[in-house]
C-alpha positions in Angstrom: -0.2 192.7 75.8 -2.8 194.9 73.9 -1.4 194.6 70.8 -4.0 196.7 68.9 -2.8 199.8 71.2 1.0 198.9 70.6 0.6 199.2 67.5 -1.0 202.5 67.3 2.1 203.4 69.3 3.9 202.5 66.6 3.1 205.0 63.3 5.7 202.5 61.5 3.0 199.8 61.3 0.2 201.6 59.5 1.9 201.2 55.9 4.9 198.6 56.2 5.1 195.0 57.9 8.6 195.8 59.7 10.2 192.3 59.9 13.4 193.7 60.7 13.8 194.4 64.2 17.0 193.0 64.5 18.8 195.5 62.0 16.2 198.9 63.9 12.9 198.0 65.8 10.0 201.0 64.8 10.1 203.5 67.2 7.3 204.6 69.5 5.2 207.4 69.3 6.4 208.2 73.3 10.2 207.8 72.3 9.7 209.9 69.0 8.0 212.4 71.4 11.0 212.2 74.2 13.5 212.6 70.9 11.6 215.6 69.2 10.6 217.7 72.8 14.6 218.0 73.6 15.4 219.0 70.2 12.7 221.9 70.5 13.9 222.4 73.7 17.3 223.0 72.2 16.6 225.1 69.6 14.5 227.5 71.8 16.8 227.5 74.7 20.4 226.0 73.3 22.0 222.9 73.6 23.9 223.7 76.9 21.2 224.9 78.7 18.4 222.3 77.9 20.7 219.9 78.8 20.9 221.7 82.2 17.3 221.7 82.4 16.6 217.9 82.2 20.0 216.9 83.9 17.8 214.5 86.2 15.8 212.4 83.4 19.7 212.5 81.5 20.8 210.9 84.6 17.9 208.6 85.1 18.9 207.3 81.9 21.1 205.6 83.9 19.2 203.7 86.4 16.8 202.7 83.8 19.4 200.5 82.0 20.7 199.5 84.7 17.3 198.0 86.1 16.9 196.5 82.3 19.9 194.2 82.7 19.9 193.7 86.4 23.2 195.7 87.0 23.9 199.3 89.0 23.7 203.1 87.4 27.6 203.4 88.3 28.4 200.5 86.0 26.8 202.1 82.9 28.5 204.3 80.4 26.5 205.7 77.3 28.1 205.4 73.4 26.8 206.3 70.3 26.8 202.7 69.2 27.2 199.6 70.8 30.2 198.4 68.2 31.6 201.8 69.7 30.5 200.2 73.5 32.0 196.6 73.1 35.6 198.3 71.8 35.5 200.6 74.7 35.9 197.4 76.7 37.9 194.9 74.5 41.0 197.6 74.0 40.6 198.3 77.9 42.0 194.8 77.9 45.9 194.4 77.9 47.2 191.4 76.1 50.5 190.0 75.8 52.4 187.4 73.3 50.9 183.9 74.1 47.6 185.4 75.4 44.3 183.4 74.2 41.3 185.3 73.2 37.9 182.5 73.3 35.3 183.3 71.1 32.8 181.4 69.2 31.6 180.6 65.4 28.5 182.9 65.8 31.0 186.0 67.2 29.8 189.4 64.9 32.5 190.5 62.1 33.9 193.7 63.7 34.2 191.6 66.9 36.3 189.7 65.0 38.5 192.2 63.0 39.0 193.9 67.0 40.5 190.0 67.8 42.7 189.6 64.9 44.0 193.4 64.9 45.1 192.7 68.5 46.3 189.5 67.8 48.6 191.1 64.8 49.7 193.5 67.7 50.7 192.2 71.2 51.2 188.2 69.3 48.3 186.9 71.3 46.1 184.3 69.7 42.4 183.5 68.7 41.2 180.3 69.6 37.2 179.9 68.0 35.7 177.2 70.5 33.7 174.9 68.4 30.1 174.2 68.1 27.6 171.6 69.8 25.5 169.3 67.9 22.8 172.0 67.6 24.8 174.8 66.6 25.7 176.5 69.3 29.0 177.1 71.5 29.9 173.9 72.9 30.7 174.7 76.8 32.3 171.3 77.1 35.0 172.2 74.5 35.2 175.9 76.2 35.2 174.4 79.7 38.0 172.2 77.6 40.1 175.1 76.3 40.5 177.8 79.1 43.7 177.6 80.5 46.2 179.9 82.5 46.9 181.6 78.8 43.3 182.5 78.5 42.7 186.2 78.7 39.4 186.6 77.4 36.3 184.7 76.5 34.3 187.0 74.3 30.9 185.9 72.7 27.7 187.2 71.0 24.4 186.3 72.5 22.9 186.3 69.3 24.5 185.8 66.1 23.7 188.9 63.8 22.9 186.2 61.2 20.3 183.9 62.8 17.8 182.9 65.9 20.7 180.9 67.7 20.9 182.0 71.4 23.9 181.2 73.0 24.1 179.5 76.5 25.3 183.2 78.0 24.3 181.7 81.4 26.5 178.4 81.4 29.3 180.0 79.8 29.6 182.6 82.7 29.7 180.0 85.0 32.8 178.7 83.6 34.2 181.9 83.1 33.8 182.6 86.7 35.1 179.3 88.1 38.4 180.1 85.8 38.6 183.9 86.7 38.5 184.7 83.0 36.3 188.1 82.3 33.6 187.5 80.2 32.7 189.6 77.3 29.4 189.6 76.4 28.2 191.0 72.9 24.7 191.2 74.1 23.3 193.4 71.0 20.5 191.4 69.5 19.2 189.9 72.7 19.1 193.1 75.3 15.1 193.9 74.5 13.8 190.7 72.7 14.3 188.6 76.1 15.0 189.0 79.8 18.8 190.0 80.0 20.3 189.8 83.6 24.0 190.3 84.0 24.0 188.3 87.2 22.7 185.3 86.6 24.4 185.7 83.4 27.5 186.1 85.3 29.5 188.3 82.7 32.3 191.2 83.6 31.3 193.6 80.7 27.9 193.7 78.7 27.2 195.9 75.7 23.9 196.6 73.5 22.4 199.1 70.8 19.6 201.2 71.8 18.1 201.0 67.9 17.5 197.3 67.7 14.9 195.2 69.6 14.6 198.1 72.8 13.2 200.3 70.0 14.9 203.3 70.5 17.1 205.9 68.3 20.1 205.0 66.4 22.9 206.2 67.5 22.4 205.0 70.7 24.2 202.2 72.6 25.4 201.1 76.3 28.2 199.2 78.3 27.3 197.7 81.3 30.5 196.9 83.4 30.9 194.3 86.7 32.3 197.2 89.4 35.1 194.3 90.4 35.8 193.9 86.7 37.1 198.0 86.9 40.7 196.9 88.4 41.7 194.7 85.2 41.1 197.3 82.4 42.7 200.3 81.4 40.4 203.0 79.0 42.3 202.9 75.9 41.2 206.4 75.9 40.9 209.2 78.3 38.9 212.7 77.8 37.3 215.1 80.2 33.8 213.0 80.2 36.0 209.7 81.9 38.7 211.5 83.9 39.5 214.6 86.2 42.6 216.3 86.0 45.0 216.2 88.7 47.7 219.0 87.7 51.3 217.9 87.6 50.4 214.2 89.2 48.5 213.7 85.6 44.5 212.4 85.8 42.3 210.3 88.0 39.7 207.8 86.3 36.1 208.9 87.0 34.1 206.2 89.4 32.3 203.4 87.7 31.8 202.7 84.0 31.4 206.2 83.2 35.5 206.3 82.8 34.9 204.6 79.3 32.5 207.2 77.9 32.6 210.6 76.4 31.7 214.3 77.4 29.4 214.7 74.2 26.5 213.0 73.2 23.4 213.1 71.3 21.3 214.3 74.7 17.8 214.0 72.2 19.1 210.6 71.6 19.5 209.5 75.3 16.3 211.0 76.3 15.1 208.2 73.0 16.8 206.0 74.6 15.6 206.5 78.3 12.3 205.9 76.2 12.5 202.8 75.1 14.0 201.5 77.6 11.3 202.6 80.2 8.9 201.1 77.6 10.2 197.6 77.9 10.5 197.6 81.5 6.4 198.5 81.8 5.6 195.4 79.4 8.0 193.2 81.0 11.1 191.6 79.5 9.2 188.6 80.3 6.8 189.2 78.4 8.1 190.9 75.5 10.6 187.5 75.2 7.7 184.8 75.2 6.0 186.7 72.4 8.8 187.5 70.4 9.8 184.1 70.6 6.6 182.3 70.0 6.1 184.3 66.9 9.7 183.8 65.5 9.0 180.0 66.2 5.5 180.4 64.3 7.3 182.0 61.5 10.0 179.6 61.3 7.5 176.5 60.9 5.7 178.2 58.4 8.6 179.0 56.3 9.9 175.5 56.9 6.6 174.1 55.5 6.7 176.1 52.0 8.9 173.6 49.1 12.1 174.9 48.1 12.4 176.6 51.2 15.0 175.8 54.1 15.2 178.0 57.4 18.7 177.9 59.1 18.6 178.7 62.0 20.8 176.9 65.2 20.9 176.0 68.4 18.9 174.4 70.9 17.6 177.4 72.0 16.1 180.4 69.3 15.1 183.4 69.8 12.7 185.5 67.3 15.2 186.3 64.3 14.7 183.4 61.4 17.1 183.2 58.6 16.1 181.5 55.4 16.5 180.8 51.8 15.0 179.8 48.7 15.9 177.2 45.9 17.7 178.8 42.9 16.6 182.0 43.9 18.9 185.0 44.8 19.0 186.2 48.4 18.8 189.5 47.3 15.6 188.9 45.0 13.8 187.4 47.6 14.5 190.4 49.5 13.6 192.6 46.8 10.5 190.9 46.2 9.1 191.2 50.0 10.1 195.0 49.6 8.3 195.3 46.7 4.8 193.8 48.6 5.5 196.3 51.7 7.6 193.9 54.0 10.4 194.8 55.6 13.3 192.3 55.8 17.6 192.6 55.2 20.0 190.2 54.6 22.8 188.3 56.0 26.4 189.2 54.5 29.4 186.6 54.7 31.3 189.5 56.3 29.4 190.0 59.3 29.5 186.4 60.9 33.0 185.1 59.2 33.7 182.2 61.2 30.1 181.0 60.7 30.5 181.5 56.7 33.6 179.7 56.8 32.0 176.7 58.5 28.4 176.6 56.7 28.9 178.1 54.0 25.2 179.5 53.3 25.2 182.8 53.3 23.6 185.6 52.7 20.7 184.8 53.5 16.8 186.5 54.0 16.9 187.5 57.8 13.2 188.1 59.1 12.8 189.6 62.6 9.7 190.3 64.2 9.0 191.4 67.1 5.8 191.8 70.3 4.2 194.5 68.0 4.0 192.6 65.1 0.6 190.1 63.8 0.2 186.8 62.6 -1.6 187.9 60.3 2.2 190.1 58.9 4.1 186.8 59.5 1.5 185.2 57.1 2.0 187.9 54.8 5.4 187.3 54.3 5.1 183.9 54.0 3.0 184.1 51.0 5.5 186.2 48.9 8.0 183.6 49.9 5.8 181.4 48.8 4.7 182.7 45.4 8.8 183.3 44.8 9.7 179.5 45.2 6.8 178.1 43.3 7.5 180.4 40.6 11.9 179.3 40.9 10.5 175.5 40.2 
C-alpha cells in the first residue's frame, strides 16, 4: 500500500489522528465525491429523476457487496443501518415456546435486547455459550449445546468492545452439520479483514457501511444464503419487498431484496458503492494484514507502559485494542487523547452486557486504527497514555 497517497485521500488525516475506526472510518476524498456529485445531481435535476439517471451504478451497488463478502447481488438488500439489517433478519425468524436462541458473551447490546424481547414473547429461551480459555466462543460447548430445540445461533464477529475475533468459520461448520441458520453480526469485521460468507458458512450476514469499509453513515447491508429464503418470513412488507397481487394479497420480491425498503438515501448508496469499490482495489487481504499488524503493534506498546493493562481476548485479534489505566477514569483518558488531537471512544457496559456481567471491566479506552493510519499516530497516542499513568502514580 502507498500509504502517503492514502492518506491524502483521506482529508480527515491532515489535523486529527483518527483512532476510531471502529465507531466511523474517515471517509475518502472519492466516496465524499460519489456522496456530494448525486446530491448536486439532485438538487439540479430532483431526486426522482437523478435516481433514474444513475439507476445502473445504484444497481451495481449491488454486485459490489456482493463480491466483498463472496455472496450473489440477489442475496443483498440495502438498510440504513446495519442494527436496522441484522433485525430485518432476526424477526424474519419464527420462534416458538421452548425454542433456543445460541449466542455468545461478546454478542452487541441491541442483539441482545432483540433476544430477550423475543424470548418475553413466543417463551423461547437464551442460552449464552460460554467462553474458551482465551476468550472467545467455545465451539466445543456450542457443538455441546445445539440440540433439536435450537432455532438460532446468532454471534458477533467482533465484539463492539474489543480486538476478539470470533471463530466465524468453525462455528458455521457446526451450524451446518446441525441445520441451524447462522446469524452472523459481521459489523466490525466486514472491511478490516477478508469476510467470505462461504467459507464462513453463515445463512444471514449483516454490516455498516460507516465503520472500517469507510463509507457514509447511514448506510448498512444484509447478505442472505438464497436457500436460507424458505425459513424466514419479512416481519415487514412494503412496495420496495413485495408486488401486489389484487384480491390473492402480495408476492415476496426475489432474493434478499424482500427485506429492504422503497426509500433510501440514493447519495448514501452511491458512498457506499464507494467504499466498497475502494476496499476491493487494495485487497481485503491486504487491508486485514495491516490493520492487524498495527492493532498488534499498538497493543504491545500499550501493554509495555506501567499502570496500563490492554484487554483484549481471544486467540485470534483483530485491529481494535481496548485498554485502561490505573486509578484513572476511562473517560479522562479519553478526554485527555481528545485534547492532544487523537481520536478514540469508549466502551459502555450496555453495549456488550453479557461480557460486563462476566469481566466486569468496563468502560474502557477503545483505540481502532486502521491501513491509513502511521506508526508514528500509534506512537502518538501511546505517549499521552503514557504521560496520564505516570502522572495517576
Amino acid at each position: 500500500m502507498d500509504i502517503d497517497a492514502l492518506r491524502e485521500d483521506t482529508p480527515g488525516t491532515a489535523d486529527r489522528v483518527h483512532l476510531n475506526n471502529a465507531g466511523a472510518g474517515l471517509l475518502s476524498r472519492r466516496t465524499l465525491k460519489a456522496m456530494t456529485t448525486h446530491l448536486e445531481l439532485e438538487a439540479a435535476i430532483g431526486g426522482y429523476e437523478a435516481a433514474d439517471r444513475e439507476r445502473e451504478r445504484i444497481d451495481a451497488t449491488y454486485a459490489n457487496i456482493a463480491r466483498l463478502v463472496g455472496g450473489r447481488p440477489d442475496e443483498i438488500a440495502l438498510f440504513d443501518n446495519s442494527t436496522h439489517a441484522w433485525n430485518a433478519a432476526f424477526y424474519s425468524i419464527a420462534f416458538a415456546p421452548g425454542d433456543r436462541i445460541l449466542t455468545g458473551r461478546a454478542e452487541y447490546g441491541s442483539n441482545v435486547l432483540a433476544y430477550f424481547q423475543v424470548a418475553q414473547r413466543t417463551g423461547a429461551e437464551v442460552v449464552v455459550v460460554p467462553d474458551d480459555a482465551s476468550g472467545q466462543l467455545d465451539t466445543a460447548a456450542l457443538a455441546d449445546l445445539i440440540d433439536e430445540r435450537t432455532k438460532l445461533v446468532g454471534v458477533s464477529h467482533v465484539p463492539t468492545s474489543g480486538g476478539l475475533v470470533n471463530p466465524a468459520v468453525e462455528i458455521g461448520r457446526i451450524t451446518r452439520a446441525a441445520g441451524v441458520p447462522f446469524l452472523l453480526d459481521a459489523t466490525q469485521s466486514v472491511g478490516q479483514f477478508p469476510v467470505d460468507v462461504t467459507e464462513i458458512g453463515c445463512d444471514m450476514l449483516t454490516a455498516t457501511g460507516r465503520k472500517f469499509l469507510r463509507g457514509p453513515r447511514g448506510t448498512g447491508f444484509l447478505w442472505v444464503r438464497s436457500e436460507a429464503l424458505e425459513h424466514l418470513d419479512p416481519f415487514v412488507t412494503e412496495i420496495g419487498a413485495a408486488t401486489w397481487d389484487g384480491e390473492r394479497g402480495f408476492t415476496w420480491h426475489d432474493g434478499a431484496r424482500r427485506f429492504g425498503t422503497w426509500e433510501m438515501s440514493y447519495s448514501g448508496v452511491l458512498g457506499l458503492d464507494a467504499a466498497v469499490r475502494q476496499a476491493l482495489a487494495l485487497g481485503l487481504d491486504e487491508i486485514g494484514q495491516r490493520a492487524t499488524a498495527l492493532g498488534a503493534y499498538l497493543r504491545d506498546r500499550l501493554d509495555a507502559l506501567p499502570g496500563v493493562t490492554t484487554h483484549d481476548l481471544g486467540s485470534t485479534r483483530c485491529a481494535i485494542v481496548t485498554a485502561k489505566v490505573a486509578a484513572v477514569p476511562t473517560s479522562e483518558v479519553a478526554a485527555a487523547l481528545a485534547r492532544q488531537g487523537v481520536n478514540v471512544t469508549t466502551t459502555f457496559p450496555e453495549q456488550t452486557q453479557f461480557d460486563t456481567e462476566h469481566r466486569g471491566v468496563h468502560p474502557l479506552v477503545r483505540l481502532s486504527p486502521h491501513y491509513y493510519n502511521t506508526e508514528a499516530e500509534l506512537d502518538r497516542a501511546v505517549e499521552v497514555i503514557g504521560a496520564v499513568a505516570r502522572a495517576a502514580r
